[in-house]
N, C-alpha and C positions, 0 to 999 in steps of 0.2 A: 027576381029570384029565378025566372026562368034560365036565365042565362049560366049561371052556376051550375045547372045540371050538367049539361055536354062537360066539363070542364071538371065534375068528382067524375064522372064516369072514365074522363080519361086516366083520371089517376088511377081510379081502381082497377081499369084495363092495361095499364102500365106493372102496376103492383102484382095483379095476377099473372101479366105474362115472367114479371122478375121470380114471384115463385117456383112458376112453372120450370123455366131456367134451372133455378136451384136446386129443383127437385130431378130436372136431368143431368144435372151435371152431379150429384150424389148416388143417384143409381149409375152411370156410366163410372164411377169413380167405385161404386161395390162391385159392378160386375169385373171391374179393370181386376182389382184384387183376389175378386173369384177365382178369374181366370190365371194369375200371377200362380198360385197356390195348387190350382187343381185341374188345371190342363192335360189330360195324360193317363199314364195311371196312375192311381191312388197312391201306390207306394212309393212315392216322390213326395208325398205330405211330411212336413216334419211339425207336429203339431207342438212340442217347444225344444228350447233349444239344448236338455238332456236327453230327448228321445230322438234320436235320428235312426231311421229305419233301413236308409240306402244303404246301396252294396260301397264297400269302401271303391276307394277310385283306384286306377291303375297306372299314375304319373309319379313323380310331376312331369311336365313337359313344358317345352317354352316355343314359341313362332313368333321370328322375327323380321317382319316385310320393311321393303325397302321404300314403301311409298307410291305413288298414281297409281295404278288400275289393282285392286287387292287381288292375291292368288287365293281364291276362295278355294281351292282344292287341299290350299297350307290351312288353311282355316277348321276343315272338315277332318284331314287328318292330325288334326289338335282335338278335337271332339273327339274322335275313335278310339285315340290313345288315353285319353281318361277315363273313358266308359269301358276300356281294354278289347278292344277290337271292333272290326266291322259288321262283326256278325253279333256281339254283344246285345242281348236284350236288354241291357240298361238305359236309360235316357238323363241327361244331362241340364242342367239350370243354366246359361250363361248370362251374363251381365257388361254390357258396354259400356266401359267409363269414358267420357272427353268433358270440356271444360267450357264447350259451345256447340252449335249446330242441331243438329234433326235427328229423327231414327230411322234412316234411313238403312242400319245394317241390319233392325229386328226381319222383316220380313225376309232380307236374303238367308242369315242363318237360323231363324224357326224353320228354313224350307230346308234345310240340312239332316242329312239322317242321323239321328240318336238325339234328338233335342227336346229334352219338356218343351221349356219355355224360354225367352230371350227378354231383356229388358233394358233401356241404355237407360245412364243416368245422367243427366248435364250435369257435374259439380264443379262451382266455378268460383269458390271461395271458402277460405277454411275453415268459415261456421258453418258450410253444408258440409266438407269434408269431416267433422268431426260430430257429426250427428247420430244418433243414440240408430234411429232407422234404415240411413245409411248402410250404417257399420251391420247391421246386422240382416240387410239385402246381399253386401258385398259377399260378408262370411258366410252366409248359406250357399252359396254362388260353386259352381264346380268348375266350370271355365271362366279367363275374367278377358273380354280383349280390351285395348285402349287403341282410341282412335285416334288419326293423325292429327296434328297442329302447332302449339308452340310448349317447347319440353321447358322453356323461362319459368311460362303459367302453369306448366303442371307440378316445377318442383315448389313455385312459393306456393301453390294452393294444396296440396297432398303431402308433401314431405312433413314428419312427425306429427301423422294425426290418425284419429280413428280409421281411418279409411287404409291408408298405411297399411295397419296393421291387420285390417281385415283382408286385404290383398297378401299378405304374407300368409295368412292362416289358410288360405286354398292354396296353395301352393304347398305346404308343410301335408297338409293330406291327403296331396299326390292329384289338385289338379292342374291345369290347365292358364297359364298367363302368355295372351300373347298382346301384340301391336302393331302399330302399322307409324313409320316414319318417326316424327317424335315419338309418339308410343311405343315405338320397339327400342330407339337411343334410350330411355331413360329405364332400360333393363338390364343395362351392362353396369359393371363395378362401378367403375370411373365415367362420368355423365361428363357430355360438352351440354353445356346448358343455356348458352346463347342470352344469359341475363345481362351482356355489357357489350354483347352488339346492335347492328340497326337492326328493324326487320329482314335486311336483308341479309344480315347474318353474315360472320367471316365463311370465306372462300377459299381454295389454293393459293390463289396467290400472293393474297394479303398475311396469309398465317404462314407460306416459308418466310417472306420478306420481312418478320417479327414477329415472332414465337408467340410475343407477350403483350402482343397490342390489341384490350377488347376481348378475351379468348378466357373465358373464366370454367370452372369446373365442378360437380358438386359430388359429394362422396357422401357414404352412409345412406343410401334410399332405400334396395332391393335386397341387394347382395345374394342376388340364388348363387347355389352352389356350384351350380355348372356354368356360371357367367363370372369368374375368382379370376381377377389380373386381365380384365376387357375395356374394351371401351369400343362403341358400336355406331357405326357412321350409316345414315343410309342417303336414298337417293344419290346412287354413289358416282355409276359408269355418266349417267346424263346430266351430273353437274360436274364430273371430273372432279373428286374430291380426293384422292391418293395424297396428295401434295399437304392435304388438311389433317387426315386421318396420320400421316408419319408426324405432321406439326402437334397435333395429339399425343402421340405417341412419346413423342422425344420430349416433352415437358411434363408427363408422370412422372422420366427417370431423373430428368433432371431437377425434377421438384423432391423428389427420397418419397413420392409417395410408393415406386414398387422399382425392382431391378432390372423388372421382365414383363414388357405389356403385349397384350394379341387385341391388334385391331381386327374388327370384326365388320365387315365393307359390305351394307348389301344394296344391290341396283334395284330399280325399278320394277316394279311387276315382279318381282321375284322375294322369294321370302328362305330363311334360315329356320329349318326346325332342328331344334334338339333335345332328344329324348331322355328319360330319368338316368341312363349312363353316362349321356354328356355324346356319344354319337350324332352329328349333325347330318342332316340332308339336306339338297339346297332344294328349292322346287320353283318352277316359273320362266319367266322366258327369259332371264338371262343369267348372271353369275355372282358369285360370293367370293370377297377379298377377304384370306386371314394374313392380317401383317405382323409380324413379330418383330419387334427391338429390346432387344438385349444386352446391351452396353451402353457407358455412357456418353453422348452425344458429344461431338468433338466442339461443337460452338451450339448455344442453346441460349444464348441471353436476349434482352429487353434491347429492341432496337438496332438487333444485327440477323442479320439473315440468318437459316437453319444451315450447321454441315451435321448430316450424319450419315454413317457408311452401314453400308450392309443390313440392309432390311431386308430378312425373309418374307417373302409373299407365296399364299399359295391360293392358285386362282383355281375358283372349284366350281365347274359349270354345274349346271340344273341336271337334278340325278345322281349327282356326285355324293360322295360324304366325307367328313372332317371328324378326326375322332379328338376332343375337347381335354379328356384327360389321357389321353394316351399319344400328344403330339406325333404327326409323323416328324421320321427324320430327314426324308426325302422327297422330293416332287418339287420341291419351290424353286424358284427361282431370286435373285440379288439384286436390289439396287438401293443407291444412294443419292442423299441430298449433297451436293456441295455448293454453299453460299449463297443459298437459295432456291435449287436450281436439281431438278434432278435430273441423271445423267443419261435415261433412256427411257424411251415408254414404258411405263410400271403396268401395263394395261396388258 
């Protein structure tokens, strides 16, 4: 009999440490949500979902980064403008969507001026996407960013579902969506969506040399208003994507999905904002392609090379602006594909 004692005591020294456990992981999980709620001042409570007390927002606005090192200054000037200015007393909720990784952006933007509170959410499949909690973290939400990775997984797992829709609903009440690489492609009209290539996805040179090999597209996701007839490439100047983004370009028209498409090109480190007018600024350390095609491609089929002539580009360094709905008529410059091949640096 003696022997059985060491042997309950383990257990019940097991059993209590398991409560113990339990009982920190319940308080660390109340105070999570204390703080989720009430960080800040008071008047950021919205204690149900018919009394909202905050000042309306001042957007919408959109920031679109090009991928590797984030322009967190585009990020900050995406807070500003929902809160309506820098000097706004108001403070803002944001929420990080991606479909894997870490929170590694809370701590950069809570350090952000005008920020309640920050929150990323992993959602990585669309019975979390369509969850009752979710949906209504999202919709409280007054900035939403989405983080880099694969825009395949984010259109099967978020396209027609709660979350969807809860990301459209800040946006409609003026605030804040932005992204970073796939994050920011799957914000324009017309989505390249990389669901029928490899991981390593089509390139220039594989998508002049056949339009329609691998190269799929998805419609109906976002549709803002200031992003009507785009399609948004990023990682652009350092993987040389021109040749990709025309290959884009020239299979909207020639599919009747539009007559007149604007690529939207943006490099590295650098990010596309555009404000509730649809006036863009580029910001960061390098540049912004808007490519227009507006005619129909002179050869566009399955298995023959790209010609298409005269593509407006208009390359808009850091600090520059692009007005969205008020096309310029002037600045850009001309080139064309023929048989693959385009006929001078588009750069």
């Amino acid at each position: 009999m003696t022997k059985a004692f060491p042997s309950i005591a383990r257990r019940l020294k097991t059993t209590r440490i398991k409560l113990l456990n339990m009982g920190i992981f319940l308080i660390n999980r109340f105070i999570a949500n204390w703080k989720r709620y009430f960080l800040g001042d008071t008047v950021d409570v919205r204690p149900t979902p018919s009394f909202d007390v905050r000042l309306s927002l001042a957007g919408p606005v959109l920031s679109l980064g090009g991928g590797g090192p984030d322009v967190d200054d585009a990020i900050q000037w995406m807070i500003n403008q929902v809160r309506g200015g820098t000097n706004s007393a108001t403070k803002v909720n944001v929420v990080v969507i991606r479909t894997n990784g870490n929170h590694d952006y809370n701590r950069l933007i809570y350090a952000m001026k005008g920020v309640n509170f920050v929150e990323t959410l992993v959602i990585s499949n669309r019975q979390e996407a369509n969850k009752a909690e979710i949906f209504e973290k999202v919709k409280n939400a007054d900035v939403i960013f989405f983080a880099g990775g694969d825009q395949c997984q984010y259109i099967r797992y978020w396209k027609d579902t709660k979350l969807e829709t809860a990301v459209k609903s800040v946006y409609l009440k003026g605030g804040g969506v932005g992204g970073t690489s796939a994050g920011a492609m799957i914000q324009s009209e017309y989505v390249y969506d990389a669901c029928a290539s490899s991981e390593k996805g089509i390139e220039t040179r594989d998508a002049l040399e056949d339009p329609y090999r691998d190269i799929t597209f998805t419609y109906n996701f976002f549709n803002w208003s200031n992003l009507k007839g785009t399609i948004v490439d990023t990682h652009f100047d350092r993987r040389q994507r021109m040749g990709r983004i025309m290959t884009f370009i020239a299979r909207q028209i020639k599919d009747g999905v539009s007559n007149s498409v604007l690529g939207i090109a943006v490099s590295e480190s650098t990010s596309v904002l555009v404000d509730k007018n649809g006036l863009v600024k580029v910001m960061g350390r390098g540049a912004a392609y808007f490519v227009l095609g507006n005619h129909i491609p002179e050869v566009c089929e399955p298995r023959s090379p790209l010609t298409f002539s005269n593509y407006k580009i208009w390359k808009v360094r850091s600090g520059d602006t692009f007005n969205l709905r008020n096309r310029p008529t002037s600045g850009y410059y001309l080139r064309s594909v023929k048989r693959g091949r385009i006929d001078s640096n588009p750069y």
